[in-house]
C-alpha positions as CSV (number, residue, x, y, z in Angstrom):
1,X,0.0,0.0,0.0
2,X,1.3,3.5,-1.4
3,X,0.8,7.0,0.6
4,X,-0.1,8.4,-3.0
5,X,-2.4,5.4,-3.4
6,X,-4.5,6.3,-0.5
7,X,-8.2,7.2,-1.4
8,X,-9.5,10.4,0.3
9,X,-13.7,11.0,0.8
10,X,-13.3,14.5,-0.6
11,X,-11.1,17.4,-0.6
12,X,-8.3,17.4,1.9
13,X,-8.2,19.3,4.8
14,X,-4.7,21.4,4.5
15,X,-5.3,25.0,5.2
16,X,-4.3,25.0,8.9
17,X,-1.0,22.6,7.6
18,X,2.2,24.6,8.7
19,X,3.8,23.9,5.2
20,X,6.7,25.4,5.7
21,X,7.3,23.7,9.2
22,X,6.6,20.2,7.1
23,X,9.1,21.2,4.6
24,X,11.6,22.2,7.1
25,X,14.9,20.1,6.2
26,X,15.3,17.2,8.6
27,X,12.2,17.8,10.5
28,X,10.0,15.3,9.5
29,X,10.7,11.7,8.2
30,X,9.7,11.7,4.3
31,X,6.8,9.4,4.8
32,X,4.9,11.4,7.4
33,X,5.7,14.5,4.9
34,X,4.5,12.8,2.1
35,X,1.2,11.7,3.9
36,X,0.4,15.5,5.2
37,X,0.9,16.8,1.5
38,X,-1.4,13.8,0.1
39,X,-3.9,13.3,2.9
40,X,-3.8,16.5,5.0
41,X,-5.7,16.5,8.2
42,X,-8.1,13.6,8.8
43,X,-9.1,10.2,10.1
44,X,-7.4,7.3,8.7
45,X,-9.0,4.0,7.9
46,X,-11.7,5.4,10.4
47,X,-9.6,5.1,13.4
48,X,-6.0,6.9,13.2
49,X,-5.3,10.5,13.5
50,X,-2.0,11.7,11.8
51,X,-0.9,15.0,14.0
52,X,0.3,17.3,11.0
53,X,2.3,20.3,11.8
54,X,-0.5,23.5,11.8
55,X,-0.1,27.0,11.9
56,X,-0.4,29.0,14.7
57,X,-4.2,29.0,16.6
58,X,-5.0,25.6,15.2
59,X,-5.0,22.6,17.6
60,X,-4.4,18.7,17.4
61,X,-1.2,19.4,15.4
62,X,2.5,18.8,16.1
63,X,4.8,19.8,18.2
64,X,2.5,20.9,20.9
65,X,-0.4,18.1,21.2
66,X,2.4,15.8,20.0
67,X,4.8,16.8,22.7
68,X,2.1,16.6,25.0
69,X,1.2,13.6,24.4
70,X,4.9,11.9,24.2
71,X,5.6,13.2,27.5
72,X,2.0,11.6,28.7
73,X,3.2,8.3,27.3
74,X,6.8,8.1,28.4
75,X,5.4,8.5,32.4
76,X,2.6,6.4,32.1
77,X,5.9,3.7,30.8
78,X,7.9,4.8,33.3
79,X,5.5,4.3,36.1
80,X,5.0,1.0,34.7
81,X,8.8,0.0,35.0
82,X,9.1,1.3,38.6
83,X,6.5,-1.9,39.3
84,X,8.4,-4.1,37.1
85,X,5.7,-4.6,34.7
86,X,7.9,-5.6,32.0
87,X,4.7,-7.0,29.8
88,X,3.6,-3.7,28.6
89,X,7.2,-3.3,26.4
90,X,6.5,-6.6,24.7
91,X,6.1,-8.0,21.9
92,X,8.6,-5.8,20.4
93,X,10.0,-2.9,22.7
94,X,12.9,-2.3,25.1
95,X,13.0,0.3,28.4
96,X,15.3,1.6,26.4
97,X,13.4,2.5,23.3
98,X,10.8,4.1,25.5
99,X,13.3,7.1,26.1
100,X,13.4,7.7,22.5
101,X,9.7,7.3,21.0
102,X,7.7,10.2,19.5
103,X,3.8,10.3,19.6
104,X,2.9,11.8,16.3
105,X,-0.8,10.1,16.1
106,X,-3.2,8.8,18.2
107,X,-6.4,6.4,17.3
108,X,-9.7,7.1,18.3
109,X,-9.5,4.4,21.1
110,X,-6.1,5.3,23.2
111,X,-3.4,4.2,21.0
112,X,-0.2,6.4,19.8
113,X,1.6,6.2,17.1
114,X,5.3,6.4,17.5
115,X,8.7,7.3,16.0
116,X,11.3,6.2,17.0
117,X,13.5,9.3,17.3
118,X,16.9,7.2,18.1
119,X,17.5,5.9,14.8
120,X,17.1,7.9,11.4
121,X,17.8,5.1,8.1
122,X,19.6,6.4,5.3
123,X,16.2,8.0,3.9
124,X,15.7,10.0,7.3
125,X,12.8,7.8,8.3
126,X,12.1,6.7,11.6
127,X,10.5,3.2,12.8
128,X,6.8,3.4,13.3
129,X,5.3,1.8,16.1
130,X,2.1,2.1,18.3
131,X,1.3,1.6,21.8
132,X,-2.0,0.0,23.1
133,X,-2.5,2.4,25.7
134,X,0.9,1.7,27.5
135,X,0.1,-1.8,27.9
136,X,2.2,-2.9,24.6
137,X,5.0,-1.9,22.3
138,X,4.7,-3.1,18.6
139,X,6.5,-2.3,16.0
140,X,4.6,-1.9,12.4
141,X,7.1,-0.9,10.0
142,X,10.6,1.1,9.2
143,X,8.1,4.3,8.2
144,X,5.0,5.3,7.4
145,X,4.3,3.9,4.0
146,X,5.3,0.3,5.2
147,X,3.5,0.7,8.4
148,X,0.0,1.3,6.6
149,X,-0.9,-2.7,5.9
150,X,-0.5,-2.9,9.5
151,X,-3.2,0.3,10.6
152,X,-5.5,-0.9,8.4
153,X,-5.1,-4.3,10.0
154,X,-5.6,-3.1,13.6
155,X,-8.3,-0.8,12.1
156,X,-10.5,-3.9,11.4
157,X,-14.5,-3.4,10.9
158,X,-13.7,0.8,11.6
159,X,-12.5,1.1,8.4
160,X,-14.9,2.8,5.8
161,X,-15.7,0.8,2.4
162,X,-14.5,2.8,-0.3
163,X,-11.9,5.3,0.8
164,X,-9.0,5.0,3.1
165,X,-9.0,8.9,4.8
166,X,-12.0,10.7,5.8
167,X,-10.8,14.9,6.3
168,X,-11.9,16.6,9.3
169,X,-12.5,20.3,9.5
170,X,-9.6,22.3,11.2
171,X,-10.0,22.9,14.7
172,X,-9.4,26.1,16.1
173,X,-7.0,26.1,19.6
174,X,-9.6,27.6,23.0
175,X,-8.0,30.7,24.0
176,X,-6.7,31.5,26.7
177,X,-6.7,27.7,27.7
178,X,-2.9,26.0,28.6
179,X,-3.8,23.2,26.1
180,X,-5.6,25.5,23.3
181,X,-1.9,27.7,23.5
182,X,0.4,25.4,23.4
183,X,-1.4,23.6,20.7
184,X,-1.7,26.8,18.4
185,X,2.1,26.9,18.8
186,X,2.8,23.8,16.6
């Protein structure tokens, strides 16, 4: 399955996409960048939600809701590795690994998508892998593109018959609000 392949119900939603921040040398993995241009902002297979970069008072966009949420994620693990419960690392994951994943989507039911930040490939892409609300780590592919089989996998009976991303409308940040500002900042 092919990012460019991907059929979208309608127009895009890209107006509140920071372009320039996704063109930004080196700051996103080709992949992602490729799926922001082609799918802008909306649901995926009926469950995933892609955090693209947006312009300033727009929310659910990266860095801020994806920094927020990485941080979220790395001391919900942590807490889980000061009780020893190694289980929620496997089938696939190390303590180690935890230190360097990056939430850049989330699913409509508590799971993140992750990069692994630690390692860039020759292509600049990072790993993909997802979380099941901090009780797993599994790894779905060495970038976006490759990981897509698998989301449309774990997507199951969610996913829409005839089109693979549904766009949302752009969400404005709540003013005034610690999670409406930080999120119009990225």
């Amino acid at each position: 399955m092919r990012i460019a392949d991907l059929r979208i119900d309608g127009t895009p939603t890209r107006a509140h996409v920071d372009a320039a921040a996704l063109e930004q040398p080196g700051a996103y993995p080709p992949s992602y960048r490729a799926f922001v241009a082609h799918a802008g902002w909306g649901r995926l297979f009926g469950l995933w939600l892609v955090l693209p970069p947006v312009l300033p008072g727009h929310a659910d966009g990266l860095p801020a809701t994806g920094d927020a949420l990485t941080a979220f994620v790395r001391a919900d693990y942590a807490d889980s590795r000061a009780d020893d419960f190694d289980w929620v690392i496997e089938p696939d994951g190390s303590w180690d690994l935890v230190e360097h994943l990056v939430v850049f989507g989330i699913s409509e039911n508590g799971h993140h998508l992750l990069w692994d930040t630690s390692r860039r490939d020759a292509a600049g892409e990072f790993a993909v892998w997802v979380s099941d609300r901090g009780q797993s780590l599994r790894r779905l592919g060495d970038d976006l593109e490759a990981a897509l089989p698998l989301l449309s996998e774990l997507a199951g009976p969610l996913a829409p018959a005839g089109h693979d991303v549904s766009p949302l409308p752009a969400t404005r940040a709540a003013s005034g609000s610690a999670a409406g500002a930080g999120h119009g900042e990225g």
